[in-house]
C-alpha positions, 0 to 999 in steps of 0.5 A: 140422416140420408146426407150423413149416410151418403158422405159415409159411402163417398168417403169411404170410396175415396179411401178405397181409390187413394189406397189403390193409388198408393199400392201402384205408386210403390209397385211403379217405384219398385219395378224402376228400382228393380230395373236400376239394378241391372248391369248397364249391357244387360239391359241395352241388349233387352232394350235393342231386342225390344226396339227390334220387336216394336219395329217389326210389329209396326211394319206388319201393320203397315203392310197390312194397311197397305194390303188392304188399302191398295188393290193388286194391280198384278192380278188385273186380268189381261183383257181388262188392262187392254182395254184400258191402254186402247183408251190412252195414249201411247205415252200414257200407255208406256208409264203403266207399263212401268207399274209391275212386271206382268203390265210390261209384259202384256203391254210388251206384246205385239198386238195386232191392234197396236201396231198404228202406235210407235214413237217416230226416230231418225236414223243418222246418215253417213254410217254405212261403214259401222255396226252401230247405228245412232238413232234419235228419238225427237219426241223424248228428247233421247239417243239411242245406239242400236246394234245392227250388224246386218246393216254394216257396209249398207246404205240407209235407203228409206223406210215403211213403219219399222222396217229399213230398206237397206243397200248395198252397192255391188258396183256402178250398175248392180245394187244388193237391197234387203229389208231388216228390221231392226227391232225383231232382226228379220230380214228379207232379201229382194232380188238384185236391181239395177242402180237406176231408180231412186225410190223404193215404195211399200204396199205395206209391212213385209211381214203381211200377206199380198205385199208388194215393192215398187221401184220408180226409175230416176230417169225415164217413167218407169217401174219395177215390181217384187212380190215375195216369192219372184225371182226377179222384178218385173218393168212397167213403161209409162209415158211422160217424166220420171216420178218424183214420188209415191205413195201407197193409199186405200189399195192402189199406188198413186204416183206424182207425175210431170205438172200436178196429175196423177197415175193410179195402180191398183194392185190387184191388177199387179198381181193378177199380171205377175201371177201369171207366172212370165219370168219376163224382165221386160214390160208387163203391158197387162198391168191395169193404169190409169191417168188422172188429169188433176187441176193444178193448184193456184199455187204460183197466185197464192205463194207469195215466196214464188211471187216475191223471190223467183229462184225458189223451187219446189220439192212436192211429196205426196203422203196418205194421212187418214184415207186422203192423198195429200201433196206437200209442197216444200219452198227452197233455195240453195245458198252459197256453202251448201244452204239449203234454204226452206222458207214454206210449206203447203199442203193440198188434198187430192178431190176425186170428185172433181180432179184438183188439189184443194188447199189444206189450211189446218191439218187437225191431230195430224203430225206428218214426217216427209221422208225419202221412200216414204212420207207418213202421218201419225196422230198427235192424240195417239202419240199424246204428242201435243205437237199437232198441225205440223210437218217434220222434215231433214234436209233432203236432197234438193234432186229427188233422184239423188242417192246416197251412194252416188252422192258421196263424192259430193258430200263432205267438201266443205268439212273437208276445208274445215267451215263452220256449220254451227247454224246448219240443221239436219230437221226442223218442224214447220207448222201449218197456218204458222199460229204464232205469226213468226217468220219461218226459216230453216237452214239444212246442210245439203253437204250433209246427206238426210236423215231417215224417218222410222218407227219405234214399234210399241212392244219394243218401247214397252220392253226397252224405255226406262221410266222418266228420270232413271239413268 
């Protein structure tokens, strides 16, 4: 009895569901006979209006999904994203600047923080007569054509971070220098000087309180001094050669005297003299100095290129990297058709303690750039380089008292003949301890004058770089 009711009730739910079936069956068929029946135009203008709706609905919905699924980096606030690009590289630093426009801006400012970052250029020589200047940025392989018309008709002297010393030559004995800086268009003109000295050094960037120039006399051991404000520079004599270099490091200028020793000048002693306010040219006796007799490095056991070949000479600069003073000392030769021949450097460190030069094996994360006016080292973590341990150079004059206006007569000669330069070089990079065991040799043209060492500040990279791989 149950079994007979139950296949009642299921066959009669079958029924029910196959006539439902059929009644959609010939609605479906219906409603594609319906549709068959519409003019061809008719219906593609309702299908493109249907497509175009279904279009737009399903981007809605990705930038829905989009929206939800990624956070807006635009409203990060300031002070956290400053944060961040402490913690990163400068390289890295310029990718996220590229994210959004508000990173670039923030990242775009000058921050007082900030301004140890930059990229290291070199600007090209033999363009005093042009308002364009080639500058070459070695780190990412590129060339940049920078707009100076302040610097047309002026010789490139030198530099300190991203401010170029500029020269003008009035006649034989008077020059006209000027400090541009060819990122913001700031210039500050210094007073006339007489065309006797062959370095200008920097106690910091103009554009801070308590500045300083320093000027060292190519042929007697001498120096002149500006503070903003005087009208004139103001001498100092010495006693002994003239410097081949300087350097300012931890408050004092230190200058590279005849043999290994050293002077010392603190500058507060320079200026409590020049606050005196004595418009005297001549010699300010009243500037503290003091002389520092420092042992001479074994040099001449250790160097085996002065022990194998005697013709070598030595170009020494002195450079602060991380509060030391350090001399580079830079093996050569000149060759015949204007070679200039660099076979090894060396690298010592200053002990205050016991007064001598230490060798320096291995430089750590420093990169050293040895320049004309000033020698300076960056940090290859900072950069996120990956060039650590090293020293960049150009071909420097062989006399460190050589400058470029009183050197043109002797440059171009063998241009003007028409020789082949092809394997001359104007910079190279040496490492230190040499890693790899390969012999070193660079080859500069000393008939070409050098090129200068500057920095790119970080808000100008930040504002101008394009992001890697645009046009």
């Amino acid at each position: 009895m149950h079994s007979l009711l139950w296949e009642a009730i299921i066959t009669k739910i079958v029924a029910k569901r196959m006539k439902r079936r059929n009644k959609k069956r010939n609605l479906r068929k219906k409603y594609y006979e319906d549709w068959s029946s519409i003019p061809s135009l008719p219906l593609k203008a309702v299908r493109r209006r249907f497509s175009v709706k279904c279009r737009k609905k399903i981007h809605r919905r990705k930038k829905e999904l989009k929206k939800k699924n990624f956070a807006d980096w635009s409203s990060l606030p300031r002070g956290i994203l400053e944060m961040v690009a402490e913690r990163l590289t400068f390289i890295d630093c310029l990718s996220i600047s590229k994210v959004c426009t508000s990173w670039n801006r923030v990242l775009g400012e000058e921050l007082p923080r900030w301004q140890r970052h930059g990229f290291p250029w070199l600007l090209v020589s033999d363009q005093q007569n042009k308002e364009i200047r080639t500058c070459i940025s070695i780190l990412e392989n590129r060339v940049w054509e920078l707009e100076l018309s302040e610097a047309y008709g002026k010789y490139c002297w030198g530099s300190f971070c991203d401010w170029l010393i500029m020269v003008k030559k009035i006649d034989n004995f008077h020059l006209e220098v000027n400090l541009l800086n060819p990122f913001s268009g700031r210039q500050i003109s210094l007073p006339l000087i007489w065309n006797f000295y062959h370095k200008m050094v920097h106690s910091g960037l103009p554009s801070e309180n308590n500045f300083i120039c320093m000027l060292l006399h190519s042929q007697y051991c001498e120096l002149a001094f500006w503070v903003p404000g005087a009208n004139s520079w103001r001498k100092h004599k010495l006693t002994g050669e003239p410097f081949e270099d300087a350097v300012f490091c931890n408050g004092s200028f230190y200058l590279l005297a005849d043999g290994f020793n050293i002077w010392q000048i603190d500058v507060r002693s320079i200026y409590s003299s020049i606050s005196k306010g004595d418009d005297d040219f001549g010699t300010q006796s009243k500037i503290e100095t003091q002389f520092l007799e420092v042992q001479r490095p074994e040099i001449l056991q250790e160097g085996i290129i002065l022990h194998n070949h005697h013709d070598y000479q030595i170009l020494r600069y002195l450079v602060e990297s991380c509060g030391e003073l350090l001399l580079v000392c830079r093996y050569f030769s000149t060759k015949q058709d204007a070679v200039l021949e660099t076979l090894k450097f060396e690298v010592y460190s200053l002990d205050f303690c016991q007064l001598s030069w230490k060798k320096v094996e291995d430089l750590g994360d420093q990169m050293i750039f040895l320049g004309k006016c000033s020698s300076t080292s960056f940090s290859a973590m900072e950069l996120g380089a990956g060039i650590r341990n090293s020293i960049f150079f150009c071909n420097d004059p062989i006399v460190p008292w050589w400058n470029e206006w009183d050197s043109d007569h002797l440059k171009g000669i063998l241009t003007r003949f028409g020789a082949n330069r092809t394997d001359i070089s104007n910079w190279g990079i040496f490492r230190l301890g040499n890693e790899d065991g390969e012999p070193f040799c660079f080859h500069g043209d000393i008939d070409h004058w050098t090129y200068t060492w500057f920095t790119a500040p970080s808000w100008w990279c930040y504002r101008n770089i394009p992001p890697e791989g645009s046009s």
